[in-house]
Biopython code that builds the backbone (N, CA, C, O; Angstrom):
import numpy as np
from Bio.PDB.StructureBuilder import StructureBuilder

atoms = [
    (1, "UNK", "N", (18.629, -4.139, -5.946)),
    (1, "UNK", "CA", (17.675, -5.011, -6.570)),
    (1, "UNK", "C", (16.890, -4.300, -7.668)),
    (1, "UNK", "O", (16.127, -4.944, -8.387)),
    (2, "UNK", "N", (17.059, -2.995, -7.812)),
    (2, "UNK", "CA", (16.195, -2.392, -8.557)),
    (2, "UNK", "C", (17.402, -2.365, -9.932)),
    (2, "UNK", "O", (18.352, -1.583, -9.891)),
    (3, "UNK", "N", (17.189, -3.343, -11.126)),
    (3, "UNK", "CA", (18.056, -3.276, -11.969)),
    (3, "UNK", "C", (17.548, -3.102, -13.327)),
    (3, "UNK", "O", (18.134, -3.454, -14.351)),
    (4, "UNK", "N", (16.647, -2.650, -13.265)),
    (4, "UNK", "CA", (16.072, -2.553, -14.474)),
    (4, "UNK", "C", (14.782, -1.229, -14.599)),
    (4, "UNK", "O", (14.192, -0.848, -13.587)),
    (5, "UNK", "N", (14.446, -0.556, -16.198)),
    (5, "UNK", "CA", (13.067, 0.377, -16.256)),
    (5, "UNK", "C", (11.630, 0.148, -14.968)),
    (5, "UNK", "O", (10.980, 0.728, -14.098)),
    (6, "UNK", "N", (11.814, -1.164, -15.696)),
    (6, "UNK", "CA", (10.558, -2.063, -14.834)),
    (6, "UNK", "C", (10.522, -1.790, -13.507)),
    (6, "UNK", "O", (9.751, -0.972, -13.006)),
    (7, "UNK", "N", (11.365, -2.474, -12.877)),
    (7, "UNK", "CA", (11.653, -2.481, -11.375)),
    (7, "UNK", "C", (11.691, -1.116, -10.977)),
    (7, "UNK", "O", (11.172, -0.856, -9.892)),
    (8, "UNK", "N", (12.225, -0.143, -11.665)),
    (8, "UNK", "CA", (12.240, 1.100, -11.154)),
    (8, "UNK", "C", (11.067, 1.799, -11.329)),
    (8, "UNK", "O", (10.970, 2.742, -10.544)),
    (9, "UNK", "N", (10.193, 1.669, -12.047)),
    (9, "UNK", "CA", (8.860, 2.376, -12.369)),
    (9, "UNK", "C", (7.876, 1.606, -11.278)),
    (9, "UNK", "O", (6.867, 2.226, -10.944)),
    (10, "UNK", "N", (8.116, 0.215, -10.667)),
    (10, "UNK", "CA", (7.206, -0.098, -10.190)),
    (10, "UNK", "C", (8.077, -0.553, -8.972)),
    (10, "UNK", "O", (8.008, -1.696, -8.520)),
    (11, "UNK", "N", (8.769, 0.260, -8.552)),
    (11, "UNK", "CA", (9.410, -0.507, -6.898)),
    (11, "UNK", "C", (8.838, -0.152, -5.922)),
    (11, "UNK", "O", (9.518, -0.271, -4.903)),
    (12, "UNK", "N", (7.694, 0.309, -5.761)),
    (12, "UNK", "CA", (6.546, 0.019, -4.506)),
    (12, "UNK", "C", (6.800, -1.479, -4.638)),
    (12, "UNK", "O", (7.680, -2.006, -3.957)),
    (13, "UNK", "N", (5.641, -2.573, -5.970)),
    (13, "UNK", "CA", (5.602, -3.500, -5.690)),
    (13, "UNK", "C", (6.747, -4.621, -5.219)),
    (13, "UNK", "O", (6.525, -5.424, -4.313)),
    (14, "UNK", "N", (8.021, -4.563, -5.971)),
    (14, "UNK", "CA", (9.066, -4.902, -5.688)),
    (14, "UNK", "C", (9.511, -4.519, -3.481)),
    (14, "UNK", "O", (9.755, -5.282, -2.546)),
    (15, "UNK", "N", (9.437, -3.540, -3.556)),
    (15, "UNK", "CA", (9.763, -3.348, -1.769)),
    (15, "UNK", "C", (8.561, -3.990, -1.250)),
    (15, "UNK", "O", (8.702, -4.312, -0.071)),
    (16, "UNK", "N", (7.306, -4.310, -1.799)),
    (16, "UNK", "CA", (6.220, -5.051, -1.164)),
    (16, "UNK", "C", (6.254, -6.360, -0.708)),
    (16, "UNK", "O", (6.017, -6.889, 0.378)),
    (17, "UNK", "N", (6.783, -6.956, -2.352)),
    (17, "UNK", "CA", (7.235, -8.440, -2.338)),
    (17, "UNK", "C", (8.696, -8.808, -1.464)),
    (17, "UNK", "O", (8.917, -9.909, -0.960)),
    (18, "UNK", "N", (9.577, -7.693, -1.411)),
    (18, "UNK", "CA", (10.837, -8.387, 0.000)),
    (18, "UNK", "C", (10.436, -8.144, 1.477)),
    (18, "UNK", "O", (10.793, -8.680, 2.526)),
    (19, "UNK", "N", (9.769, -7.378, 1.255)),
    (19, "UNK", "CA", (9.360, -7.664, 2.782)),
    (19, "UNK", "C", (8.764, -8.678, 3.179)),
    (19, "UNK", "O", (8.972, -9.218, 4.265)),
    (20, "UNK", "N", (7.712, -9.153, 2.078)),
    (20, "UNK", "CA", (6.440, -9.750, 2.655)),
    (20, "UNK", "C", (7.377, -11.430, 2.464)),
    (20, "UNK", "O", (6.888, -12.489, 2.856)),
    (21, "UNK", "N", (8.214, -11.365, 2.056)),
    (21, "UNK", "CA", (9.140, -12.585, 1.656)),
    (21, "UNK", "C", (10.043, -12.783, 2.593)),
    (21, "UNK", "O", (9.959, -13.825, 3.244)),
    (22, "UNK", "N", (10.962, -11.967, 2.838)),
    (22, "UNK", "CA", (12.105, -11.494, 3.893)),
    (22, "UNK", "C", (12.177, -11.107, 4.980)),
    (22, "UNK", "O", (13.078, -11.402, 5.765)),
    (23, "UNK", "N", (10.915, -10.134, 5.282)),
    (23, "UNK", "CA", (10.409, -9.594, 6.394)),
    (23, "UNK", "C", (11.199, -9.915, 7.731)),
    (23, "UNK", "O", (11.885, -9.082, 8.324)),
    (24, "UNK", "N", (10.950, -11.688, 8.264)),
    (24, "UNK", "CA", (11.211, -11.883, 9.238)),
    (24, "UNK", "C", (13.116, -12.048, 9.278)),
    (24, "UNK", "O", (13.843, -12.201, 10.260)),
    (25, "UNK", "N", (13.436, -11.953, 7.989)),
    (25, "UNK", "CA", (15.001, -12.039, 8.231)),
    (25, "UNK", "C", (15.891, -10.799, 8.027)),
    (25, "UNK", "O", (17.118, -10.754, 8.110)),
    (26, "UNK", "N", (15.074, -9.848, 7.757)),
    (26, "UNK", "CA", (15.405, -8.811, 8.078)),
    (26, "UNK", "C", (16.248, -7.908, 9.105)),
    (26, "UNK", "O", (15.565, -7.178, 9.824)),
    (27, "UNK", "N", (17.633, -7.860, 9.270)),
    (27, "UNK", "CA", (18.208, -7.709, 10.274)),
    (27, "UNK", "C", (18.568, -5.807, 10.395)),
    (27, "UNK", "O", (18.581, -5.302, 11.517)),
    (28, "UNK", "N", (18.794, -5.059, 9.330)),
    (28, "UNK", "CA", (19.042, -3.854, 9.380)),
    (28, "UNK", "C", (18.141, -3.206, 7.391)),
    (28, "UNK", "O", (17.779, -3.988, 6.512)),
    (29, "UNK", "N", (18.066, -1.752, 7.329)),
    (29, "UNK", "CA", (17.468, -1.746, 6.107)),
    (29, "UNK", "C", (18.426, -0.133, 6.300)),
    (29, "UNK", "O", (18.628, 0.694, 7.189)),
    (30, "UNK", "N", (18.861, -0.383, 4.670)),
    (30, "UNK", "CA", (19.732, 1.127, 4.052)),
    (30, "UNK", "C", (18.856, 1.867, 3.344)),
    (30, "UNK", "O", (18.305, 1.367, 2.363)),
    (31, "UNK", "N", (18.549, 3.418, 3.810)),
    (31, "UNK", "CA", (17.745, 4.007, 2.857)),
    (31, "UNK", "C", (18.715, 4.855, 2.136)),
    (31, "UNK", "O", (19.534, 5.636, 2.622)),
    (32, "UNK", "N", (18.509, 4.600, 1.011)),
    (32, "UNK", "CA", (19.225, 5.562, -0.459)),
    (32, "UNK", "C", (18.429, 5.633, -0.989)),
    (32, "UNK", "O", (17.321, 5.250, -0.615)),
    (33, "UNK", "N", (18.861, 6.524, -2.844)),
    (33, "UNK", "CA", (17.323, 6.884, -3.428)),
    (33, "UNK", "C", (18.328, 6.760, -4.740)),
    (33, "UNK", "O", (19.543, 6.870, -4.577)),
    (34, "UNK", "N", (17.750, 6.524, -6.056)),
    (34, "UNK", "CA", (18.202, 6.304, -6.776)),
    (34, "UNK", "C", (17.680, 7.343, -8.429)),
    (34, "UNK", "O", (16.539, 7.801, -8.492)),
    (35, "UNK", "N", (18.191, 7.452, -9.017)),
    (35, "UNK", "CA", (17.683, 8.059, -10.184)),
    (35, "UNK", "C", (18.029, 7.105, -11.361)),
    (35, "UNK", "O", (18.956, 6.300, -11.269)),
    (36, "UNK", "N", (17.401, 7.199, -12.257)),
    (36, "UNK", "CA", (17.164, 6.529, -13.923)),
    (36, "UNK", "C", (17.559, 7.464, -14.587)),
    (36, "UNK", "O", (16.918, 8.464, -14.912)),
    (37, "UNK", "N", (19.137, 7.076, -14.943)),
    (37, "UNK", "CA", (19.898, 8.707, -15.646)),
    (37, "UNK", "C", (19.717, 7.928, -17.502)),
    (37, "UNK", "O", (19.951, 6.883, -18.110)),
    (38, "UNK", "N", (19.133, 9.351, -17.725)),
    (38, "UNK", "CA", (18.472, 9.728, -19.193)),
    (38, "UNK", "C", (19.760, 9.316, -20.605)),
    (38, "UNK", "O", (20.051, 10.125, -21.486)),
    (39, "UNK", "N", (20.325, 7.963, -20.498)),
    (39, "UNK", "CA", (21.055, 7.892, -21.374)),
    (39, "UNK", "C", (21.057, 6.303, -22.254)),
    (39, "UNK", "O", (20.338, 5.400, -21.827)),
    (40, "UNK", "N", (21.782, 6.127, -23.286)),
    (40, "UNK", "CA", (21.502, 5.075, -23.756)),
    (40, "UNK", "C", (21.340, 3.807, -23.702)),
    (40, "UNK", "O", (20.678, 3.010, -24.366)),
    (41, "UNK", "N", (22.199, 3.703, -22.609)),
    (41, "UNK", "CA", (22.481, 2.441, -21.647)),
    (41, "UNK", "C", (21.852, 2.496, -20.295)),
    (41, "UNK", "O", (22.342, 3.276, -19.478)),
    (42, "UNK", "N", (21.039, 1.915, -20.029)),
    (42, "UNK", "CA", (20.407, 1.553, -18.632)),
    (42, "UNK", "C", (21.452, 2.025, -17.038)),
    (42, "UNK", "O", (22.306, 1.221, -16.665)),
    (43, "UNK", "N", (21.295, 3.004, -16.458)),
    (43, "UNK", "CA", (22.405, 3.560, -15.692)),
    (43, "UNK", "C", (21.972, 4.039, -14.400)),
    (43, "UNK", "O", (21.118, 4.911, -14.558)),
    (44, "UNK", "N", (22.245, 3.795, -13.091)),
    (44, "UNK", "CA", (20.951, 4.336, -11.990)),
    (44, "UNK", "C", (22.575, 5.260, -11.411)),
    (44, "UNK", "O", (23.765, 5.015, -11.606)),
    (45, "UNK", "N", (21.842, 6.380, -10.642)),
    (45, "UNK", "CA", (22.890, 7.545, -10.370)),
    (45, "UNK", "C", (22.145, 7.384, -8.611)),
    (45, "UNK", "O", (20.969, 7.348, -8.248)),
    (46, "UNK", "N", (23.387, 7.321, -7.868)),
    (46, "UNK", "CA", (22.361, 7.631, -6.405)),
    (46, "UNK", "C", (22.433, 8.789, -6.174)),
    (46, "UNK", "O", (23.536, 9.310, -6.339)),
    (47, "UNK", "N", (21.571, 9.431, -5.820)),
    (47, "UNK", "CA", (20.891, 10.757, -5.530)),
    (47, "UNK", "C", (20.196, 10.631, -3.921)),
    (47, "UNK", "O", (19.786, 9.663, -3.281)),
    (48, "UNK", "N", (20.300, 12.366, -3.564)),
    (48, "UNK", "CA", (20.176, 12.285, -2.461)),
    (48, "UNK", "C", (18.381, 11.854, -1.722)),
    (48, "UNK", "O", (17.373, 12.288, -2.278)),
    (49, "UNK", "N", (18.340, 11.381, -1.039)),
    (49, "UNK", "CA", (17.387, 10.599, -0.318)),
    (49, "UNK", "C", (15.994, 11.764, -0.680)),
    (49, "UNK", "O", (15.836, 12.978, -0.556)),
    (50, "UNK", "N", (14.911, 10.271, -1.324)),
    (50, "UNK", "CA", (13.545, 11.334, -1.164)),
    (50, "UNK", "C", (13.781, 12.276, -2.812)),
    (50, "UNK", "O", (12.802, 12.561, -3.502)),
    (51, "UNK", "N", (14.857, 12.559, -3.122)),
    (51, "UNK", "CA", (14.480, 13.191, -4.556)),
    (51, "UNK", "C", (14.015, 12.079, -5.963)),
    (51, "UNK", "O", (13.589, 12.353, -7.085)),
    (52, "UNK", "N", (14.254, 11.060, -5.447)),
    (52, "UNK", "CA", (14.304, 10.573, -6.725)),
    (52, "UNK", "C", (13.257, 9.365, -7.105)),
    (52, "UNK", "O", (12.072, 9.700, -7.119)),
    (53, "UNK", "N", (13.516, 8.206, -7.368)),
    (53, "UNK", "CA", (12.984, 7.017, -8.120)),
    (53, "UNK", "C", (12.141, 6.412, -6.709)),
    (53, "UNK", "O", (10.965, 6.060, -6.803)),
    (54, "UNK", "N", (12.824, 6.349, -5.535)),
    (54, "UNK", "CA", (12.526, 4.926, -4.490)),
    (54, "UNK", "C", (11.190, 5.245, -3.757)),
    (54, "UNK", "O", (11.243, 6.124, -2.896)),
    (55, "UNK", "N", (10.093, 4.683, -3.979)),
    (55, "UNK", "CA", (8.932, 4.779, -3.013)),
    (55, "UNK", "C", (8.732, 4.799, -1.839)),
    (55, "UNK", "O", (7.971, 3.947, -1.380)),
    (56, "UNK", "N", (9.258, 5.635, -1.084)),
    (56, "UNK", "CA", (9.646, 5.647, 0.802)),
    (56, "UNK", "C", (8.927, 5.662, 1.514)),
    (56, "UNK", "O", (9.099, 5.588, 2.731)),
    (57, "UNK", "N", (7.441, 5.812, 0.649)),
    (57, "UNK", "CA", (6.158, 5.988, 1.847)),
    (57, "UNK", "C", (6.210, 4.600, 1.665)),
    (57, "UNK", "O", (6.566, 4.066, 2.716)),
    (58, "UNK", "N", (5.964, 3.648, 0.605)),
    (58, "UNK", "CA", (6.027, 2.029, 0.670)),
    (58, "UNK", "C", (7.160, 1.580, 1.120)),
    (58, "UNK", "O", (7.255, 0.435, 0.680)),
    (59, "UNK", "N", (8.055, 1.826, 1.735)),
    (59, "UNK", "CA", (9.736, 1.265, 1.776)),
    (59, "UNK", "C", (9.109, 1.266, 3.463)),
    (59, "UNK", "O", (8.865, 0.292, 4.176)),
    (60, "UNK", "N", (8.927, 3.150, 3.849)),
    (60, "UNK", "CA", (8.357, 2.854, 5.362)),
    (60, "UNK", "C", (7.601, 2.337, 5.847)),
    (60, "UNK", "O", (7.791, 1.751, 6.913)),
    (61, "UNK", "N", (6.423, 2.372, 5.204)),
    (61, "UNK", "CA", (5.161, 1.434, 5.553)),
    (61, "UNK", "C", (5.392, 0.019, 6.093)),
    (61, "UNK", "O", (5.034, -0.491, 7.155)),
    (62, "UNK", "N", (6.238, -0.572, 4.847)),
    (62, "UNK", "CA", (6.717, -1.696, 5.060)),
    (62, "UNK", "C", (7.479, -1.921, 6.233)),
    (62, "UNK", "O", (7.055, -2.815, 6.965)),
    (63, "UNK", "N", (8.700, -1.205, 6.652)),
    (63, "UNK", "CA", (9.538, -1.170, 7.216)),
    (63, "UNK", "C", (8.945, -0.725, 8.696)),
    (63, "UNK", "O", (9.834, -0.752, 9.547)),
    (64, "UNK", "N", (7.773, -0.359, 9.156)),
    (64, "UNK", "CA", (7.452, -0.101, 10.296)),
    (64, "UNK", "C", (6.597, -0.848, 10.932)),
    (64, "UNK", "O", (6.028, -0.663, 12.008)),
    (65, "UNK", "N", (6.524, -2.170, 9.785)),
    (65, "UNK", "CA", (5.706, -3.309, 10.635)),
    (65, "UNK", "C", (6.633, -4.254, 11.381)),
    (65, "UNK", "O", (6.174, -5.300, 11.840)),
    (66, "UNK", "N", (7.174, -4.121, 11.441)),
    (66, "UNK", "CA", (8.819, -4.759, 11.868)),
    (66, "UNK", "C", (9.079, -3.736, 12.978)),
    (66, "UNK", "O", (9.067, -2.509, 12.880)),
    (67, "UNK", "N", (9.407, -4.788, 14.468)),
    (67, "UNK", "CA", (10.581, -3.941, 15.348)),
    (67, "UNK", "C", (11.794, -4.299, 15.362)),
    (67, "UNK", "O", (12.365, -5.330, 15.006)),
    (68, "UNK", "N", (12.188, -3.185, 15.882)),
    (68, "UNK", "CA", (14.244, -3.204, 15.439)),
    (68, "UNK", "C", (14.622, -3.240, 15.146)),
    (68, "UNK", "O", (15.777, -3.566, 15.421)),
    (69, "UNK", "N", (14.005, -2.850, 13.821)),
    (69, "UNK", "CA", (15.164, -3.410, 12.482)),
    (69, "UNK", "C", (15.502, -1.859, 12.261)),
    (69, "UNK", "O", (14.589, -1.069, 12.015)),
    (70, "UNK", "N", (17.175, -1.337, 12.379)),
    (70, "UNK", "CA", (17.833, -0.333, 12.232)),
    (70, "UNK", "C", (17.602, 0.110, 10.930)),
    (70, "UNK", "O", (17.710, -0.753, 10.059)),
    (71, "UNK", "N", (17.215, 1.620, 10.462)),
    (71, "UNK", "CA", (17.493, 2.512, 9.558)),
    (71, "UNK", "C", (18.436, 3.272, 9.232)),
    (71, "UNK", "O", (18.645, 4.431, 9.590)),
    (72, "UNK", "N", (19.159, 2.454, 8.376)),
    (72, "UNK", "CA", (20.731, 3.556, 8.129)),
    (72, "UNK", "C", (21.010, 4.181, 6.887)),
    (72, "UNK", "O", (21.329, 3.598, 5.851)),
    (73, "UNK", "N", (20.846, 5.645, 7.082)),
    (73, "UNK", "CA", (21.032, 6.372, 5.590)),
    (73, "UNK", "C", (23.068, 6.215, 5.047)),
    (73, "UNK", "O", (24.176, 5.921, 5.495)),
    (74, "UNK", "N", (22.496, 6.578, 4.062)),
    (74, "UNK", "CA", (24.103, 5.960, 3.509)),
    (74, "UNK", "C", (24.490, 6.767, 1.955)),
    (74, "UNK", "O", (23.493, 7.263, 1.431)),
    (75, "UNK", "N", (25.434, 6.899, 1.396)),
    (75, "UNK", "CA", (25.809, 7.686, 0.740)),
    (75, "UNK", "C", (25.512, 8.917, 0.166)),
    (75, "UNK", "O", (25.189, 9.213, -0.985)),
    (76, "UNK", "N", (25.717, 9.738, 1.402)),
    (76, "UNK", "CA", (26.340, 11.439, 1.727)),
    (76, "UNK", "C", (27.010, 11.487, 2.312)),
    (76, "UNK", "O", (27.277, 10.709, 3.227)),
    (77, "UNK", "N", (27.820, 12.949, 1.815)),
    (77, "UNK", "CA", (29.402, 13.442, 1.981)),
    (77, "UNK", "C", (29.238, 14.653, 3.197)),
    (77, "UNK", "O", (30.301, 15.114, 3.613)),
    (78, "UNK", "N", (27.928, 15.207, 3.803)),
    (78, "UNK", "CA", (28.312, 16.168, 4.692)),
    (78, "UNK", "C", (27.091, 15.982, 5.735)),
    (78, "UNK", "O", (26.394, 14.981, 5.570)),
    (79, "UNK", "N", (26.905, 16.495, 6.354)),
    (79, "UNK", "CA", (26.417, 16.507, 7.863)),
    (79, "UNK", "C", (24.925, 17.227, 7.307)),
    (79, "UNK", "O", (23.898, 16.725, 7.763)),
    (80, "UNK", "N", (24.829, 18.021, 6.643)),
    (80, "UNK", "CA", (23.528, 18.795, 6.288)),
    (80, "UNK", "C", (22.822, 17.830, 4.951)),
    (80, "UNK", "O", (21.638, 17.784, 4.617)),
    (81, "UNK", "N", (24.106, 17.043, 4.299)),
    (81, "UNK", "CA", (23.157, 16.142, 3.620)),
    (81, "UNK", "C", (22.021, 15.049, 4.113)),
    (81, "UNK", "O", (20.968, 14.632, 3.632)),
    (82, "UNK", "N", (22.746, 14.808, 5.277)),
    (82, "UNK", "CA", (22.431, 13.936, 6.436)),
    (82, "UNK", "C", (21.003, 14.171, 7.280)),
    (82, "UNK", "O", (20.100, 13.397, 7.598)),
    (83, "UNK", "N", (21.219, 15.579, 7.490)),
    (83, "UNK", "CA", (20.261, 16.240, 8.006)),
    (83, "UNK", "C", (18.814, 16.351, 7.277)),
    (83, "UNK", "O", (17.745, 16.286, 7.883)),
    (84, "UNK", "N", (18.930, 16.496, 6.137)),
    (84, "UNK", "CA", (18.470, 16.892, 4.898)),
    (84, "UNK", "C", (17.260, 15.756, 4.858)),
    (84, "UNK", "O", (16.033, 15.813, 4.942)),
    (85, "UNK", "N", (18.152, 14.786, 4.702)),
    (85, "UNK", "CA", (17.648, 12.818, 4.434)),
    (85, "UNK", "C", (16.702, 12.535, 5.571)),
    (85, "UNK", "O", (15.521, 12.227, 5.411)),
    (86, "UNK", "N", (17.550, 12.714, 7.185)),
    (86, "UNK", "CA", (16.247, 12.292, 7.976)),
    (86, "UNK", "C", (15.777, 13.273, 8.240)),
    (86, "UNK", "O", (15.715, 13.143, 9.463)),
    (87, "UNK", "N", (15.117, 14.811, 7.899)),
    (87, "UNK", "CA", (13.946, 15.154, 7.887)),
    (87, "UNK", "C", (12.900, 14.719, 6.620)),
    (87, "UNK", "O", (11.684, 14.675, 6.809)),
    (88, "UNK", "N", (13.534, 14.395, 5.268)),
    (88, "UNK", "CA", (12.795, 13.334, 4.430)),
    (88, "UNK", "C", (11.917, 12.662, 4.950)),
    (88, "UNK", "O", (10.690, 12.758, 4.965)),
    (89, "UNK", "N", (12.987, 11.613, 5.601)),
    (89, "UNK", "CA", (12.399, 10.378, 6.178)),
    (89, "UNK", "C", (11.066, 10.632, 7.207)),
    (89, "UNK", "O", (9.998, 10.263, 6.718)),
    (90, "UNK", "N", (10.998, 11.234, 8.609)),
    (90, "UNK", "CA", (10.634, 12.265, 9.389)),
    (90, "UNK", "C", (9.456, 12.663, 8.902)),
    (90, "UNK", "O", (8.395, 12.257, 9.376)),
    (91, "UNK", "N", (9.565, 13.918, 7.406)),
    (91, "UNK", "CA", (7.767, 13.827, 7.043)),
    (91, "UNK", "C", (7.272, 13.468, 6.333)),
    (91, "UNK", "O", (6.166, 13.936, 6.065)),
    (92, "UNK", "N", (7.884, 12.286, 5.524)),
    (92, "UNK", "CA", (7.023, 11.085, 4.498)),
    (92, "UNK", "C", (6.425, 10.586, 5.797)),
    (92, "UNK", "O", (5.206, 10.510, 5.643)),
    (93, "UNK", "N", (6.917, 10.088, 7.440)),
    (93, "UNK", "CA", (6.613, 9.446, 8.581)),
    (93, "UNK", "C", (5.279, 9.981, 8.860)),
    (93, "UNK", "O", (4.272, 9.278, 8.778)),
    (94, "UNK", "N", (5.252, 11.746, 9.331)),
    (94, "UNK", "CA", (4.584, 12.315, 9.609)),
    (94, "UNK", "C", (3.056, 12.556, 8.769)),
    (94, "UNK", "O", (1.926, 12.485, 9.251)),
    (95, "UNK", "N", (3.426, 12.836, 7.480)),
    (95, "UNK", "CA", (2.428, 13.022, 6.450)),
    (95, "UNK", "C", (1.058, 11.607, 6.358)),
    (95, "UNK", "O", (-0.137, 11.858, 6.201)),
    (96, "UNK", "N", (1.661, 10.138, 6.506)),
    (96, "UNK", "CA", (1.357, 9.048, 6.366)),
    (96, "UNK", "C", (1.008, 8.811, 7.531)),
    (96, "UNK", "O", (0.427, 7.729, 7.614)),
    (97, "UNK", "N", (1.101, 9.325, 8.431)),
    (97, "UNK", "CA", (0.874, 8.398, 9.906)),
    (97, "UNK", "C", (1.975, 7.100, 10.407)),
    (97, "UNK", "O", (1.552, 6.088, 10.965)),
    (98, "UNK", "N", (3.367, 7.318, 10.115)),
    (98, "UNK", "CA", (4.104, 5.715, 10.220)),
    (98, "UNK", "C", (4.624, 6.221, 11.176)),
    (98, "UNK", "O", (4.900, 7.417, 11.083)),
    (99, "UNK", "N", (4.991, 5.389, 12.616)),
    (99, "UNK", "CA", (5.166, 5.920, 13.504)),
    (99, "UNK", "C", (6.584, 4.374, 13.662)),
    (99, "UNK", "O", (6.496, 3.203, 13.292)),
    (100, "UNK", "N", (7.743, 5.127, 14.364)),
    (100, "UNK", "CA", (8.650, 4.052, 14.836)),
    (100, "UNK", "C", (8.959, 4.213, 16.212)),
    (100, "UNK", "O", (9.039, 5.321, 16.742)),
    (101, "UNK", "N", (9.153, 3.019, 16.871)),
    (101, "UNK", "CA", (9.366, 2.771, 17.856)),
    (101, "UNK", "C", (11.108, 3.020, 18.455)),
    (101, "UNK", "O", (11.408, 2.740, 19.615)),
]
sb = StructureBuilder()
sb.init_structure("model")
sb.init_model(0)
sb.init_chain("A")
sb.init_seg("    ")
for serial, (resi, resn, name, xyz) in enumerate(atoms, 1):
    if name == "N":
        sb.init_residue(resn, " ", resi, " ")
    sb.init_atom(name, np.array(xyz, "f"), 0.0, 1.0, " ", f" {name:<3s}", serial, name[0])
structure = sb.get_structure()
């Protein structure tokens, strides 16, 4: 959903407005992270989780007013990338106070 400068400079508000819209139909949520690659044509590169563009303290915030709704990280190639992502996730959690059930 993030397809544009806009959306990407301001996707706190954007992850604000699907939740607060979607929230209850919410069945599972994919965390990836995206970058705004520096070229002439509008181009997003996924990059590994937490380095880049996606607001995760607002993605979690959001995402922890909700029970059961599964967190699934998704495009990495090795086991330490993996690792890598949910300690990300873990102390944006910790730092903020977002606690999951």
């Amino acid at each position: 959903m993030i397809n544009s400068p806009s959306k990407y400079y301001n996707n706190g508000d954007l992850i604000k407005e699907c939740f607060e819209k979607l929230g209850p139909y919410i069945k599972n949520c994919h965390a990836k992270d995206i970058k705004l690659r520096d070229a002439y044509t509008i181009h997003f590169d996924d990059v590994a989780l937490g380095s880049r563009g996606v607001d995760f303290k607002t993605f979690l915030t959001c995402l922890s007013k909700f029970k059961d709704i599964p967190l699934i990280m998704e495009h990495m190639t090795t086991n330490n990338e993996y690792e890598k992502a949910a300690i990300t996730i873990r102390t944006i959690c910790g730092t903020t106070g977002i606690q999951f059930y």
